[in-house]
VOTOR-367404 format. One record per residue: residue number from 1; residue in one letter; x, y, z negated of N, C-alpha, C in turn. Coordinates in steps of 0.02 Angstrom, whole numbers, plus 50000, padded with zeros to 5 digits. Each point is the difference from the previous one (the first is absolute). Example, Ala and Ser with C-alpha at 12.3 -4.5 7.8 and 13.67 -1.06 7.14 Angstrom:
// residues 2
atom num 1; residu A; nX 50660; nY 49716; nZ 49610; caX 49955; caY 50059; caZ 50000; cX 50045; cY 50060; cZ 50000
atom num 2; residu S; nX 49982; nY 50053; nZ 50036; caX 50042; caY 50059; caZ 49997; cX 49961; cY 50055; cZ 49963
This chain:
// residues 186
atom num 1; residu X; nX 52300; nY 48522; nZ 47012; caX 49990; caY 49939; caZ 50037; cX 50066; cY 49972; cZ 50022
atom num 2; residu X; nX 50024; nY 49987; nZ 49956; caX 50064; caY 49949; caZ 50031; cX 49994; cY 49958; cZ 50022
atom num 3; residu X; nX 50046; nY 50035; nZ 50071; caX 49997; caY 49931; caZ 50048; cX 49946; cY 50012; cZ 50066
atom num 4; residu X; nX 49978; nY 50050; nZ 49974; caX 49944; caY 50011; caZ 50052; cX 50030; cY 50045; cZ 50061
atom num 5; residu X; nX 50008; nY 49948; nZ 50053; caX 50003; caY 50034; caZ 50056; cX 49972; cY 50001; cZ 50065
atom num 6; residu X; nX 49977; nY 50012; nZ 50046; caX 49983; caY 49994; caZ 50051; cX 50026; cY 50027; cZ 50074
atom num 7; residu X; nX 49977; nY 49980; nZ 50070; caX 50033; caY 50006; caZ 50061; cX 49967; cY 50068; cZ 50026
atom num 8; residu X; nX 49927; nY 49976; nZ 49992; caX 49961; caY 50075; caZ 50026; cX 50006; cY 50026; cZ 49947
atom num 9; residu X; nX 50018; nY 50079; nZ 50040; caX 49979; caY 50053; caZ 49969; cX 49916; cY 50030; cZ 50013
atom num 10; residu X; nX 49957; nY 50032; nZ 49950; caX 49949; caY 49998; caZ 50013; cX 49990; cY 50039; cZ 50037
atom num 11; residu X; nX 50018; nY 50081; nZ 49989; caX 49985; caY 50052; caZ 50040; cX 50022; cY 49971; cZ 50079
atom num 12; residu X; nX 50058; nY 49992; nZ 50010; caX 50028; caY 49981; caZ 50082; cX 49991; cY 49940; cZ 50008
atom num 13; residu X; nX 49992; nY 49939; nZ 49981; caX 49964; caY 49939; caZ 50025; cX 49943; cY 49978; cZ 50004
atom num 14; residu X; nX 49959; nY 50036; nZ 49925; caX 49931; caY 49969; caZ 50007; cX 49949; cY 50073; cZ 50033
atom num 15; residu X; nX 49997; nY 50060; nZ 49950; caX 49975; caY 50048; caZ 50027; cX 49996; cY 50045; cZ 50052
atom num 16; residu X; nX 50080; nY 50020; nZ 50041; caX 49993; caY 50011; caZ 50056; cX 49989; cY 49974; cZ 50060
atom num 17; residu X; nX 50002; nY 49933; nZ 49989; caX 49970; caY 49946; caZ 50079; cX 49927; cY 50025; cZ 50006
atom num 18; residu X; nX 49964; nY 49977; nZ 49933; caX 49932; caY 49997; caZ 49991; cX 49985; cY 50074; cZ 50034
atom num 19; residu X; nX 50021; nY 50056; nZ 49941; caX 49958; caY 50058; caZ 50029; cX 50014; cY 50023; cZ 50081
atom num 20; residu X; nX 50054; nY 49981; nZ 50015; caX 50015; caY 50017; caZ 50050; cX 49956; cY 49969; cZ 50048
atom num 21; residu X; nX 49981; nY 49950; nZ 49990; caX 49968; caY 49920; caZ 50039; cX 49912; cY 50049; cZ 50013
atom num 22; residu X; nX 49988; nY 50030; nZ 49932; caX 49931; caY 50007; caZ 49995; cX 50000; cY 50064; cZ 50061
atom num 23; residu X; nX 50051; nY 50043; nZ 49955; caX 49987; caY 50079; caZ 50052; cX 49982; cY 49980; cZ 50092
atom num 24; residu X; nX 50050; nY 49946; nZ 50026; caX 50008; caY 50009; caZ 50065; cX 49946; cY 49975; cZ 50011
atom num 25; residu X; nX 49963; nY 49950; nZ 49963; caX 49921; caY 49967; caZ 50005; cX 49954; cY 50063; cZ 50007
atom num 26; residu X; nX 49986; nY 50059; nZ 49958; caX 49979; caY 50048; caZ 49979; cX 50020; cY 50050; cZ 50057
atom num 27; residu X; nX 50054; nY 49996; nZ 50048; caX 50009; caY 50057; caZ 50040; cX 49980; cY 49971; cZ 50064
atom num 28; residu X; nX 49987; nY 49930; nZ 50010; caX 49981; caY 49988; caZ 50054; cX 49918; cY 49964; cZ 49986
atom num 29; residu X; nX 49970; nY 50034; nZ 49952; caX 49911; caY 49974; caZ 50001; cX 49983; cY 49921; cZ 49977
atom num 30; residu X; nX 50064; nY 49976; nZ 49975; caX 49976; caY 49945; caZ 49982; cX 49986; cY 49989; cZ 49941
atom num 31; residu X; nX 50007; nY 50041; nZ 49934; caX 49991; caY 50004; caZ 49943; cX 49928; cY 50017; cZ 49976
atom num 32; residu X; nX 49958; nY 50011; nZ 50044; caX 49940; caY 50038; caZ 49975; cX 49943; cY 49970; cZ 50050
atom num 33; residu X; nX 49940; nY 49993; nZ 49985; caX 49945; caY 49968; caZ 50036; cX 49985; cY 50055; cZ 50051
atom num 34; residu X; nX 49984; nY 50004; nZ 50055; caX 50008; caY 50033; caZ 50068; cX 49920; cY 50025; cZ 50009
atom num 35; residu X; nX 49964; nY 49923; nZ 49990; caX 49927; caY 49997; caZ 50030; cX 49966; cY 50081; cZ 49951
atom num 36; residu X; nX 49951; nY 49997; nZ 50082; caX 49967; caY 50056; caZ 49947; cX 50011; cY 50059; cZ 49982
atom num 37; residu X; nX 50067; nY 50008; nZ 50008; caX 50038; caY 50067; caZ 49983; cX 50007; cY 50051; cZ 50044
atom num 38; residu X; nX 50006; nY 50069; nZ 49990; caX 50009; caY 50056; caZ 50047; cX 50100; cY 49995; cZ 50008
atom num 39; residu X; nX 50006; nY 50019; nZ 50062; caX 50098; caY 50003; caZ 49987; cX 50020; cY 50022; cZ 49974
atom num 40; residu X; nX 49962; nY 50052; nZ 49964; caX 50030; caY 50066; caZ 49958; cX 49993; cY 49964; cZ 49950
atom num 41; residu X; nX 49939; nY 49967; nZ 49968; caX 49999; caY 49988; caZ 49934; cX 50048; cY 49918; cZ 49981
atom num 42; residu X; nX 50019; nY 50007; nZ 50061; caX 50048; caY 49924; caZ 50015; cX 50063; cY 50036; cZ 49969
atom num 43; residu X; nX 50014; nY 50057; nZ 50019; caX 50064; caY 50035; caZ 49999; cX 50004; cY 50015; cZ 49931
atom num 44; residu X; nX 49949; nY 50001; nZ 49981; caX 50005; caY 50047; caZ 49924; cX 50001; cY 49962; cZ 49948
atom num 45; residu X; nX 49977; nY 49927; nZ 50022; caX 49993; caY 49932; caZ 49943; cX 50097; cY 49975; cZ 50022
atom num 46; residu X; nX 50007; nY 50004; nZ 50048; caX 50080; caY 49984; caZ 49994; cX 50054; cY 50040; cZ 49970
atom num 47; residu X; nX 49967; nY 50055; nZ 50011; caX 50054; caY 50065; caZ 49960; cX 49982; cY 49972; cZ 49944
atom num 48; residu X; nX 49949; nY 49999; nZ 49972; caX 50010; caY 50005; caZ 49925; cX 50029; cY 49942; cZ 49969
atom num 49; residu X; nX 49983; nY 49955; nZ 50049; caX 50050; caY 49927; caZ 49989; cX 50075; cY 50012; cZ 49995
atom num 50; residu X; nX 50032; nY 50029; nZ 50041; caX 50054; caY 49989; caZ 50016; cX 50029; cY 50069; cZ 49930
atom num 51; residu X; nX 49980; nY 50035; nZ 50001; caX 50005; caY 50044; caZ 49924; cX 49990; cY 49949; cZ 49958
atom num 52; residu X; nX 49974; nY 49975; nZ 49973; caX 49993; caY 49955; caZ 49939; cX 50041; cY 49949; cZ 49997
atom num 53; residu X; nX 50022; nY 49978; nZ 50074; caX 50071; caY 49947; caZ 50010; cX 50061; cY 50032; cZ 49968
atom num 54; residu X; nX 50007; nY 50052; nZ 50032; caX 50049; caY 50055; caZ 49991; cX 50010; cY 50004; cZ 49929
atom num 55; residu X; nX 49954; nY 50014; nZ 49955; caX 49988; caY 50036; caZ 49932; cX 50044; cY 49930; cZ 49953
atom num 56; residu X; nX 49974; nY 49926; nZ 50027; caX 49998; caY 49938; caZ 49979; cX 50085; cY 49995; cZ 50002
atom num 57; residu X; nX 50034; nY 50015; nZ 50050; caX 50074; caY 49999; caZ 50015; cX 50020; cY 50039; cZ 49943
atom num 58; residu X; nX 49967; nY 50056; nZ 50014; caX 50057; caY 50069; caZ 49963; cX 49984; cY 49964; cZ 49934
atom num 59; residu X; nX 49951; nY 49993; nZ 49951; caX 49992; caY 49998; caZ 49947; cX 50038; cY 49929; cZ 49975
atom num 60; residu X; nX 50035; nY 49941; nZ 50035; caX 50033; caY 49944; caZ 49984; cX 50072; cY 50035; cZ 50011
atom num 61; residu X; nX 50031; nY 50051; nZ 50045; caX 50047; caY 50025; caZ 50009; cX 50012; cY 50029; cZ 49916
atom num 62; residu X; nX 49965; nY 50045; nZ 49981; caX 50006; caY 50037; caZ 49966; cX 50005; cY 49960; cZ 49919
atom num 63; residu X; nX 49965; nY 49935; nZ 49986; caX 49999; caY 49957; caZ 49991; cX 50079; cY 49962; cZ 49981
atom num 64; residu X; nX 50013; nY 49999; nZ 50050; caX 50069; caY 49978; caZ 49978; cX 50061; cY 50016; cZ 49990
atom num 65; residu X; nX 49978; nY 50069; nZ 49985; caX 50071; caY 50041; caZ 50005; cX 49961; cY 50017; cZ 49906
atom num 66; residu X; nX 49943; nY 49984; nZ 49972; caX 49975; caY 50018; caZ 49944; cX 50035; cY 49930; cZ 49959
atom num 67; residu X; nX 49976; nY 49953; nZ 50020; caX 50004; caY 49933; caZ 49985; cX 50056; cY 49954; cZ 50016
atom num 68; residu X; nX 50026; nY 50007; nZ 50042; caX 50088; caY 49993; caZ 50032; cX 49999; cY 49922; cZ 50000
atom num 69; residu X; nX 49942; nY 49989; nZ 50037; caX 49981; caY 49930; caZ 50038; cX 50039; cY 49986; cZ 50072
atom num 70; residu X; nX 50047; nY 50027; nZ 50035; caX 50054; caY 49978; caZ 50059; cX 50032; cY 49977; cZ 49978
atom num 71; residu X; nX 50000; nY 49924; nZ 50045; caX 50067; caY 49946; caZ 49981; cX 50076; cY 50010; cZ 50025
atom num 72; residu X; nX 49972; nY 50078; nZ 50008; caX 50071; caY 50029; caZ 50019; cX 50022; cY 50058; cZ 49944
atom num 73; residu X; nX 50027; nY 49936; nZ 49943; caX 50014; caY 50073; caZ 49943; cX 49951; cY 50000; cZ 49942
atom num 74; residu X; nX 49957; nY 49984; nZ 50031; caX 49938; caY 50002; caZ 49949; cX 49990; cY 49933; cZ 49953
atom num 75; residu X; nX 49936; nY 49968; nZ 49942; caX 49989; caY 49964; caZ 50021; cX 49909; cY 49962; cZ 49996
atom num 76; residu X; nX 50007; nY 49945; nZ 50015; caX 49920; caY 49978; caZ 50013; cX 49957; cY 50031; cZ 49931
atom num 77; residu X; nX 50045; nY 49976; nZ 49959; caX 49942; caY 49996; caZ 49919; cX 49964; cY 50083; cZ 50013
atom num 78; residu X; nX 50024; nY 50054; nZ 50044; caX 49982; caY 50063; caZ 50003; cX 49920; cY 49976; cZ 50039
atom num 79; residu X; nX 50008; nY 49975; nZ 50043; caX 49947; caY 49982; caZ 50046; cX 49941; cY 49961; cZ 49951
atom num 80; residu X; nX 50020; nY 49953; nZ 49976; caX 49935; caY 49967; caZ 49948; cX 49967; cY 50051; cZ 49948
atom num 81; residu X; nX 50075; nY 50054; nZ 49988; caX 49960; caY 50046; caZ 49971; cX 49931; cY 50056; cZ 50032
atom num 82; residu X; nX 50046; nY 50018; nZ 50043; caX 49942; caY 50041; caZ 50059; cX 49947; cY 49942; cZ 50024
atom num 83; residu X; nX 49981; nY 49945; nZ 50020; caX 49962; caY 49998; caZ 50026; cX 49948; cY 49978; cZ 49923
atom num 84; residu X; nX 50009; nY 49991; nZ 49936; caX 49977; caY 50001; caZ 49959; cX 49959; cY 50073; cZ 49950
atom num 85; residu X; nX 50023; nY 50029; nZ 50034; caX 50006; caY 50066; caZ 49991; cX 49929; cY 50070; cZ 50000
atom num 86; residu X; nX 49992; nY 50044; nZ 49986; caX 49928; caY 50034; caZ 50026; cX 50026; cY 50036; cZ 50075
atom num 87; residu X; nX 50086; nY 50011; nZ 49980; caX 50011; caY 50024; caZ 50107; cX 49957; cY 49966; cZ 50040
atom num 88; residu X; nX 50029; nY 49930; nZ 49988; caX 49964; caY 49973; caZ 50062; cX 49931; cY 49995; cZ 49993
atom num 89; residu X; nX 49962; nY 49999; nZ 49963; caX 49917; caY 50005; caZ 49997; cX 49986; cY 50059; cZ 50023
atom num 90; residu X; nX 50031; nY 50063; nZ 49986; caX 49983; caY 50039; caZ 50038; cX 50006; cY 50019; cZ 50067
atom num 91; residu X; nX 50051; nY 49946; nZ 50036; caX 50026; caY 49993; caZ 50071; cX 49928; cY 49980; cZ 50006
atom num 92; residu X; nX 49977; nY 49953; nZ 49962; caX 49919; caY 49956; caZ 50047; cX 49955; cY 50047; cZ 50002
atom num 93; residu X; nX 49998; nY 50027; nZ 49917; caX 49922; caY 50056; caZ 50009; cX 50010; cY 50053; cZ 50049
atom num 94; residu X; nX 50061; nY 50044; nZ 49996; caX 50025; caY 50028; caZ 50098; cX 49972; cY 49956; cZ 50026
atom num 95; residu X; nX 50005; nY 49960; nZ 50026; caX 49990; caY 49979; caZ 50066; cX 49899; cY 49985; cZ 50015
atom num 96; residu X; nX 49994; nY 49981; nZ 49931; caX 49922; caY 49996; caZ 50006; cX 49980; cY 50048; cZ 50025
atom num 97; residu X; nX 50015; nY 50064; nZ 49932; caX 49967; caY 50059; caZ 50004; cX 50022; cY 50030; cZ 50081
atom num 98; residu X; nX 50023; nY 49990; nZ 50034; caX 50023; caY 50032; caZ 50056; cX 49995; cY 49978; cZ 50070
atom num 99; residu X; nX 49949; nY 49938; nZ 49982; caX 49986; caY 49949; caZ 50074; cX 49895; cY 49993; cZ 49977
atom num 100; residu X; nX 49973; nY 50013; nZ 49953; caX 49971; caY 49964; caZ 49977; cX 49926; cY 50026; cZ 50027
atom num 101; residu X; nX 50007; nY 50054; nZ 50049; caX 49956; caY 50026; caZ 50044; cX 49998; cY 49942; cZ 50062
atom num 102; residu X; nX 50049; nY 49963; nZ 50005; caX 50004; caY 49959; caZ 50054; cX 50018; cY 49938; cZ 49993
atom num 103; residu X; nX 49945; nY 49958; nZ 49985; caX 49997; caY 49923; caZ 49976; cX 50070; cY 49973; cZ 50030
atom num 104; residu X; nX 49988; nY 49980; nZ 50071; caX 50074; caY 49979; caZ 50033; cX 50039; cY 50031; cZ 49990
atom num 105; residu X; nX 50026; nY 50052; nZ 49992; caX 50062; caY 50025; caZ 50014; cX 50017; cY 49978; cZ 49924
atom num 106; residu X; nX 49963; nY 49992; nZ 49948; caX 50045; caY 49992; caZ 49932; cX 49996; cY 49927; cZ 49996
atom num 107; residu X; nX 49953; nY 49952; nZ 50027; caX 50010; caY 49945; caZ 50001; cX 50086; cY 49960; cZ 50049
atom num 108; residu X; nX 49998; nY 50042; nZ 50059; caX 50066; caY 49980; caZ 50018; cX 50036; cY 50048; cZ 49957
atom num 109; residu X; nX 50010; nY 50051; nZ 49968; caX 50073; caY 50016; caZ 49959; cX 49996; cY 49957; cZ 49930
atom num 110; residu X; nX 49961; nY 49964; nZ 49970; caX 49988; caY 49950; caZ 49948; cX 50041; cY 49944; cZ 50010
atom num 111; residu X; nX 49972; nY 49990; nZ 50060; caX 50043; caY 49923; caZ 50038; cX 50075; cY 50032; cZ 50018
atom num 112; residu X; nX 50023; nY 50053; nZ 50008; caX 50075; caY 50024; caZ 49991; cX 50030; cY 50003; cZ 49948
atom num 113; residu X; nX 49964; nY 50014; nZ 49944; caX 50031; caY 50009; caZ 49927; cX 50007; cY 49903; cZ 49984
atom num 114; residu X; nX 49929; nY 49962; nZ 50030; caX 49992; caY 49961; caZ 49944; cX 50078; cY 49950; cZ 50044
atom num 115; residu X; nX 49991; nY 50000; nZ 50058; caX 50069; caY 49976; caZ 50028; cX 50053; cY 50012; cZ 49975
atom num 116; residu X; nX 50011; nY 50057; nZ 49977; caX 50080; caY 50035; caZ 49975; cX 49996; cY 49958; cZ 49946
atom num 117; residu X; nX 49956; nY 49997; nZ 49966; caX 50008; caY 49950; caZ 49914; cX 50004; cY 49926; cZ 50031
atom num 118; residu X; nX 49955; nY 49973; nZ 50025; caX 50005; caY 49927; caZ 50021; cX 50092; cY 49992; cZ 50041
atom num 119; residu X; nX 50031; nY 50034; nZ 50015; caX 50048; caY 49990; caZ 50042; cX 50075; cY 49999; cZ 49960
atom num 120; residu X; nX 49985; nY 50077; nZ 49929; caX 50053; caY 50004; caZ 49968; cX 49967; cY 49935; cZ 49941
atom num 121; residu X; nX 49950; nY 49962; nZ 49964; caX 50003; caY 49947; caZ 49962; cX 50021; cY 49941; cZ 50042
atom num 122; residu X; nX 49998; nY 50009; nZ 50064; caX 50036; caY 49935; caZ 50032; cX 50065; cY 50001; cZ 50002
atom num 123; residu X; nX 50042; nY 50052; nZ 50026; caX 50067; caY 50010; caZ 50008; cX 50023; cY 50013; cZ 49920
atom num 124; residu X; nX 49977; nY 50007; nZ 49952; caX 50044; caY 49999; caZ 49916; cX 49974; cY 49950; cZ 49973
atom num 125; residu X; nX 49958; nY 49958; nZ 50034; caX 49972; caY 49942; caZ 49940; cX 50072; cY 49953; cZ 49993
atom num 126; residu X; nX 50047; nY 49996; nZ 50041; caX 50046; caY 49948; caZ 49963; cX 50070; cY 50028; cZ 49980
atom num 127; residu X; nX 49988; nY 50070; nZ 49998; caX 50070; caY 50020; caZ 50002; cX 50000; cY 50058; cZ 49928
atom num 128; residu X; nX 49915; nY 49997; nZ 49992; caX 50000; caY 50082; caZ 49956; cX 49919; cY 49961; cZ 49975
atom num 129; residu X; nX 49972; nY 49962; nZ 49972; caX 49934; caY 49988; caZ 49984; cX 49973; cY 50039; cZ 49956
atom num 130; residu X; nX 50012; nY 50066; nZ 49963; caX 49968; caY 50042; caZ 49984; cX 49980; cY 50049; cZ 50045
atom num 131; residu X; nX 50025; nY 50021; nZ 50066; caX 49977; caY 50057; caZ 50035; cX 49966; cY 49952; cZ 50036
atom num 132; residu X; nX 49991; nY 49933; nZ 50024; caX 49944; caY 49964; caZ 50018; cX 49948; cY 50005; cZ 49959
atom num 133; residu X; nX 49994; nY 49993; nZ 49949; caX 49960; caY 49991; caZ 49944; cX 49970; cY 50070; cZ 49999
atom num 134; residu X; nX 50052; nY 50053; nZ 50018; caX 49945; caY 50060; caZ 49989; cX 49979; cY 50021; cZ 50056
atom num 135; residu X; nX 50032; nY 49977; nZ 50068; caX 49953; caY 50030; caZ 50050; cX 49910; cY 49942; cZ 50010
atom num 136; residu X; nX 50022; nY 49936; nZ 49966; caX 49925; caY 49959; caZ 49986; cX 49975; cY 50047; cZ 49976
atom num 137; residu X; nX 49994; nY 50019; nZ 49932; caX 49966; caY 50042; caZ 49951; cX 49966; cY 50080; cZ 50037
atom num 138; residu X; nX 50060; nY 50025; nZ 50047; caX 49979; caY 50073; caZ 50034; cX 49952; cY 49955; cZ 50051
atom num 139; residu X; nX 50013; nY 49968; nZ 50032; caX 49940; caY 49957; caZ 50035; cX 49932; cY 50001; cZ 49990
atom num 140; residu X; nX 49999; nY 49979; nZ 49935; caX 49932; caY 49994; caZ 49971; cX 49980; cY 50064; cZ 49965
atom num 141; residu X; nX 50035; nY 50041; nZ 49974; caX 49982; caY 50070; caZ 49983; cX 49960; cY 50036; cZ 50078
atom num 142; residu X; nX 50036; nY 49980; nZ 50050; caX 49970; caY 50054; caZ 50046; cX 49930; cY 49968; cZ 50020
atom num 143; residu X; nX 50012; nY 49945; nZ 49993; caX 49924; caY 49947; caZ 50033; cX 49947; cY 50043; cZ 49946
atom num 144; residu X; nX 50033; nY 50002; nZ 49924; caX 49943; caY 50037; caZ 49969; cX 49969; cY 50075; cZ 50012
atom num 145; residu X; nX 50046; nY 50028; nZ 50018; caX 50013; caY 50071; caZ 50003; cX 49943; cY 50014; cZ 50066
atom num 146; residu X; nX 50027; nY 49955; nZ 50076; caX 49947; caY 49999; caZ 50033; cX 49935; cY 49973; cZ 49994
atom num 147; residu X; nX 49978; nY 49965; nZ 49969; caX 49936; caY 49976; caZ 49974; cX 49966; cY 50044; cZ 49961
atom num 148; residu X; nX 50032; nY 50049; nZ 49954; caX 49968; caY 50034; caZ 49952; cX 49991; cY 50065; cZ 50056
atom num 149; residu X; nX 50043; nY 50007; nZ 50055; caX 49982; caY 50048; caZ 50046; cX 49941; cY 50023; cZ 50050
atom num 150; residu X; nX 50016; nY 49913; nZ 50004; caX 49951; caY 49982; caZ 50053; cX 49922; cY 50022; cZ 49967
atom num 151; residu X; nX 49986; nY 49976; nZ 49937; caX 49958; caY 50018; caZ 49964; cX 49944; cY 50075; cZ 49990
atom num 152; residu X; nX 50080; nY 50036; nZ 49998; caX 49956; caY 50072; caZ 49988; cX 50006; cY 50045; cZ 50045
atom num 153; residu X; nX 50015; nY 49952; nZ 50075; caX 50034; caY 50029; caZ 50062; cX 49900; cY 50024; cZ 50053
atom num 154; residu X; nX 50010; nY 50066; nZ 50002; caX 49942; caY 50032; caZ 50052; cX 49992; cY 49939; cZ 50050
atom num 155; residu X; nX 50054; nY 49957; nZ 50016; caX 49983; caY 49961; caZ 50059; cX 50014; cY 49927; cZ 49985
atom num 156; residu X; nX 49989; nY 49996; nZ 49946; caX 49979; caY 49929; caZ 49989; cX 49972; cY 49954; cZ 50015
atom num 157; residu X; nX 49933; nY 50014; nZ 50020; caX 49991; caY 49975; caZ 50071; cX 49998; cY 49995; cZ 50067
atom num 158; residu X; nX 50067; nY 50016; nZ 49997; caX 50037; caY 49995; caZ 50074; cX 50044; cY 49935; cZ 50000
atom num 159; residu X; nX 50008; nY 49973; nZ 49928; caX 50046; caY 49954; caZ 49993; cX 49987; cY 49939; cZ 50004
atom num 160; residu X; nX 50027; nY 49968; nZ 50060; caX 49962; caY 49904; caZ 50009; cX 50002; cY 49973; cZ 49933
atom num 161; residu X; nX 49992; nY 49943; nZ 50008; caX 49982; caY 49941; caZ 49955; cX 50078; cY 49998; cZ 49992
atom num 162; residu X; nX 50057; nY 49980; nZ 50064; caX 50057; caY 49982; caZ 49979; cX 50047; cY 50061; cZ 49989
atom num 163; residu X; nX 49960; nY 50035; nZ 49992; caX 50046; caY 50067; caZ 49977; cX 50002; cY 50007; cZ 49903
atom num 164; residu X; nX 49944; nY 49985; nZ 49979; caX 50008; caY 49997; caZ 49948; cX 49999; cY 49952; cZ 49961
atom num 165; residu X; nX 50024; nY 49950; nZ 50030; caX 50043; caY 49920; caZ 49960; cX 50091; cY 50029; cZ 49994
atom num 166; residu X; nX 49998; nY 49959; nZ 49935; caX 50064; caY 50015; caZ 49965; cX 50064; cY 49995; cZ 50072
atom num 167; residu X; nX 50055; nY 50039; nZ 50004; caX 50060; caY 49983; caZ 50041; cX 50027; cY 49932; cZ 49970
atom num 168; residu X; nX 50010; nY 49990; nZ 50091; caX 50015; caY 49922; caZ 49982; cX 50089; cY 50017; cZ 50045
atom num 169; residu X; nX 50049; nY 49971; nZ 49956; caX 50082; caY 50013; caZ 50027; cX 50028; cY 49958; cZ 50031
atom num 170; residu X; nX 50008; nY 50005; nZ 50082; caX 50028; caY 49938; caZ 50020; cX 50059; cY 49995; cZ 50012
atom num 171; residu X; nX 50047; nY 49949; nZ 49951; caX 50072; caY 50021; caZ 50019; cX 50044; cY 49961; cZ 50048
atom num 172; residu X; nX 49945; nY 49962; nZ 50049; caX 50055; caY 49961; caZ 50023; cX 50017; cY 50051; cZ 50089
atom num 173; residu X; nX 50052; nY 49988; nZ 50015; caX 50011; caY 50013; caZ 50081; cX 50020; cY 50098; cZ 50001
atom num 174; residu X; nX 50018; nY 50017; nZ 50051; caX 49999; caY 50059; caZ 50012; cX 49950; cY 50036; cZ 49973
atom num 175; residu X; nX 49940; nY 50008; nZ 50025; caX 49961; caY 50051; caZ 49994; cX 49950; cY 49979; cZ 49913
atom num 176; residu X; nX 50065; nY 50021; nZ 49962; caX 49967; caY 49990; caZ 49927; cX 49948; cY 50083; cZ 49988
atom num 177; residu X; nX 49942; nY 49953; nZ 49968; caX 49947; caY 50087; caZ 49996; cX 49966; cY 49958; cZ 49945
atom num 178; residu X; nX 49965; nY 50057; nZ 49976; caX 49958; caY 49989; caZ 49957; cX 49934; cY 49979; cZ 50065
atom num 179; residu X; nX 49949; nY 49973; nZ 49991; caX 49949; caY 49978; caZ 50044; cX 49924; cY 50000; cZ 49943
atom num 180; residu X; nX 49953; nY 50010; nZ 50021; caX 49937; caY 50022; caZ 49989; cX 49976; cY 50063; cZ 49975
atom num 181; residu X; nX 50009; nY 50038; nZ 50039; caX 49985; caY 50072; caZ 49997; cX 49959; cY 50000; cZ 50069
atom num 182; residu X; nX 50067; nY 50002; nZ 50055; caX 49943; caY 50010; caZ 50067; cX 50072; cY 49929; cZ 50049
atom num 183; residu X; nX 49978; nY 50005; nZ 50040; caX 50060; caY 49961; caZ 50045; cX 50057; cY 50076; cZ 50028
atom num 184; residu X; nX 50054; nY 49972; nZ 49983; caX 50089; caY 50042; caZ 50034; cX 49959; cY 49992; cZ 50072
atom num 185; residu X; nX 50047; nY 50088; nZ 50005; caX 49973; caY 50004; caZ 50084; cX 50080; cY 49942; cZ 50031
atom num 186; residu X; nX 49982; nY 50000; nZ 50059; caX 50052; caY 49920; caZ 50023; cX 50036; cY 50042; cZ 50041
């Protein structure tokens, strides 16, 4: 990709705000639906959240030391490769397979992944339009990935109406997320 460069780096500009953003949501009860719940089983839907955040970091870390996507040294075309990639599909099916006992808790880590893509196709669309182009594409791979989940998921019907409409990516303003899964805790 000549010529292709960009300001953010993904891992330290786009991915560590986010996960970091989600965990402290997740350590202070705002990541997970409350009502209804025992504290314990409050405790145990956040652990497993915040493990699957965790897993989501390490495996983009690991990621780019495979793929040598840092715009420090590295470069982007590595990143269009990874997010084109079966790594990263298997970053999503992790995260399914590992939230998918708990409608919310994978519906807000969905809306974390689908943000990380809506945020890095905004920040490379004018500087790198192929790693835009492939975080669109990982976009819509995961929208599928969760739909076909949602499908053969024990708790499928646990899932609203706007939980299982396609992710919709909003890129304007700060708080870029993927949106229609469940509503970002605020």
């Amino acid at each position: 990709m000549p010529g292709c460069e960009g300001r953010k780096d993904f891992l330290r500009h786009i991915v560590n705000p986010r996960i970091s953003e989600a965990l402290l949501s997740t350590d202070e009860g705002r990541a997970v639906d409350t009502a209804n719940r025992k504290p314990d089983d409050i405790k145990q839907i956040a652990s497993k959240l915040s493990s699957v955040l965790s897993d989501i970091r390490k495996r983009i870390v690991n990621a780019e030391n495979s793929y040598n996507f840092s715009i420090y040294g590295g470069s982007l075309e590595g990143l269009a490769r990874y997010l084109s990639s079966s790594a990263w599909d298997d970053l999503v099916q992790a995260t399914i397979a590992g939230l998918r006992e708990y409608p919310d808790a994978l519906n807000y880590a969905v809306n974390v992944v689908a943000g990380i893509l809506a945020e890095a196709s905004e920040a490379y669309r004018g500087s790198c339009p192929q790693v835009s182009e492939a975080a669109q594409r990982a976009l819509a791979r995961l929208n599928d990935l969760v739909k076909s989940a949602s499908k053969s998921s024990p708790h499928a019907n646990e899932l609203t109406k706007s939980q299982q409409e396609p992710i919709k990516v909003v890129t304007e303003g700060k708080g870029q997320s993927g949106e229609g899964w469940s509503q970002q805790a605020s």
